[in-house]
N, C-alpha and C positions, 0 to 999 in steps of 0.2 A: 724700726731699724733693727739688724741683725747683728750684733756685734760677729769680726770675726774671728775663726779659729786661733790667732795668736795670742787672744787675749787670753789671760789665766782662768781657767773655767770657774774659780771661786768668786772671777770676780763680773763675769758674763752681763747677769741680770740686772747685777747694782750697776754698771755701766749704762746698762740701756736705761734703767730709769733716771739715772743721774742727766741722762741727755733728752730727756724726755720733761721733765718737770724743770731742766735748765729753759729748754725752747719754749715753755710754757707762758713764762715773766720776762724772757728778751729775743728780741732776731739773731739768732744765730749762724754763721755761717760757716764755722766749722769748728770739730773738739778732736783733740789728739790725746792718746794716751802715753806717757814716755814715763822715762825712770825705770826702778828693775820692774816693774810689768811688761814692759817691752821689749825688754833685753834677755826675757826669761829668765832672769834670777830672781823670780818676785816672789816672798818667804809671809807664807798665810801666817797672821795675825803678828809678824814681825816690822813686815814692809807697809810702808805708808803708799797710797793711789797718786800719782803725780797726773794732773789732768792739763789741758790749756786750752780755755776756749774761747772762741773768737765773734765779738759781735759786729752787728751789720754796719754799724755806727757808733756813736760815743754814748756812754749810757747817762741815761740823768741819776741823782743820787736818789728816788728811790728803786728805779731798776735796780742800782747796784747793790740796796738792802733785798730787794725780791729775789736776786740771785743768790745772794749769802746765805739768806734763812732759808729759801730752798736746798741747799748746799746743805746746810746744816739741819734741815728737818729729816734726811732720808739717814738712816743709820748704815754707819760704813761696817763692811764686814774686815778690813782690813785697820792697822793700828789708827789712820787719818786718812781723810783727804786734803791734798793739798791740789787746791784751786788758785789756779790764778787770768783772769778776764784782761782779756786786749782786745781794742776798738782795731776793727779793720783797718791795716797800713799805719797804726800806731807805733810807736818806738818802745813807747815806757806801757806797763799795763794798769791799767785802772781798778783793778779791785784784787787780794791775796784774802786768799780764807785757808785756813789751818783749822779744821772742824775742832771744835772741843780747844781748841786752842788762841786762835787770834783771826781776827776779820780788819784790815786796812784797805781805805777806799782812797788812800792817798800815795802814791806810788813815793813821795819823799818818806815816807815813816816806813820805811823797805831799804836795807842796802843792796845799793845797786845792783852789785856784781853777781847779787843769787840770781837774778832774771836774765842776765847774761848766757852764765853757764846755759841755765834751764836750755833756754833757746838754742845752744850749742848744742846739749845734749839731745834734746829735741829733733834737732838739725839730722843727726845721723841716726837716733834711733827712737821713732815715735808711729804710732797706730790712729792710722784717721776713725773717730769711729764715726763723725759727721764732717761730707765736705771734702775738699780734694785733698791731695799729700800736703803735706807740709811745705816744701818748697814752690808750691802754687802760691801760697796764704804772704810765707814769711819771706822777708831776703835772708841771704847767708850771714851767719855772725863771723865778721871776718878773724884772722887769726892776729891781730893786733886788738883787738879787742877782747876777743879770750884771755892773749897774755894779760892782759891789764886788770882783766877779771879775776883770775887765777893769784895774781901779785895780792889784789885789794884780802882775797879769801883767807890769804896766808897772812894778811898782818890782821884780819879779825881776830877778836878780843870776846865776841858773844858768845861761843860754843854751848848749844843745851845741851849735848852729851860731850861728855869728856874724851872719849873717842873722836869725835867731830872732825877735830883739824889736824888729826891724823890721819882719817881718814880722805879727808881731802887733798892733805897732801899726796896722798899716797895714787889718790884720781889724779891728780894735777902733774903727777911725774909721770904715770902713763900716757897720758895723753899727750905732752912735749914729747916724750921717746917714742911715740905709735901714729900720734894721731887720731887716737881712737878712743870714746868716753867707754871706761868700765864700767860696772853695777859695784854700789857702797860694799857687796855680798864680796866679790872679786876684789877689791880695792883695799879692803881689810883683809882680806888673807894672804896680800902682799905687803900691808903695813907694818 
């Protein structure tokens, strides 16, 4: 696979093998790159890898360890990957990895409303780098359901940076008045 020219050249190669040693342990049928890699705000050894990828079927639980430690075996040149695995035509996804950080194979020990977003974000600004566009794969997250998304993020309590849910608000008023998902890079410099 060729990654292409939008992707951030720093992050080219780890791309191709992250989807190369992903297809190795499960069926894949397609990976998108979103978050500021996408959007071209993506700030080397700042920004974290937002991925999403999609399998043929439901995985059993040790595919979903074979994908994590795969995840986690190849070194990200970026702060993290964050990984997160959905069964094809699935709602909720089945596995979140935060390299270096957290691996959930259970989509309840996840607040909801971050996989929302994703998929929103996702929705308008993501890089096939396996498999067709996005709106092939996913349906649209509709806009009553972002609201409610958007609502749940602003009464969260967990923030790891203290910036966090400033920053989020600061996406979450953009996007009511635009319609349109910024980059955290953008979002904070109107916070």
């Amino acid at each position: 696979m060729t990654v292409v020219a939008d992707v951030p050249l720093e992050l080219a190669g780890y791309l191709d093998e992250l989807v190369q040693r992903l297809s190795e342990v499960v069926e894949l049928d397609a990976v998108y790159l979103f978050g500021s890699a996408a959007q071209g705000a993506y700030e080397h050894g700042r920004s974290d890898v937002d991925v999403i990828a999609v399998t043929a079927r439901r995985s059993s639980q040790a595919e979903k360890e074979a994908i994590a430690g795969a995840a986690e075996a190849l070194p990200c040149p970026a702060r993290k990957l964050e990984l997160v695995v959905y069964a094809r035509e699935a709602e909720r996804h089945e596995l979140n990895v935060n390299t270096g950080e957290l691996v959930h194979f259970d989509p309840d020990e996840d607040p909801r409303f971050w996989f929302v977003i994703d998929r929103a974000i996702a929705q308008q600004h993501s890089i096939a780098l396996l498999g067709p566009p996005w709106e092939s794969v996913f349906a649209p997250v509709t806009r009553e359901a972002i609201e409610q998304a958007l609502d749940e993020a602003a009464a969260f309590g967990g923030w790891d940076d203290p910036l966090g849910a400033d920053i989020a608000a600061a996406r979450a008023r953009i996007w009511r008045e635009t319609g349109e998902w910024v980059s955290k890079a953008e979002a904070r410099r109107s916070a």
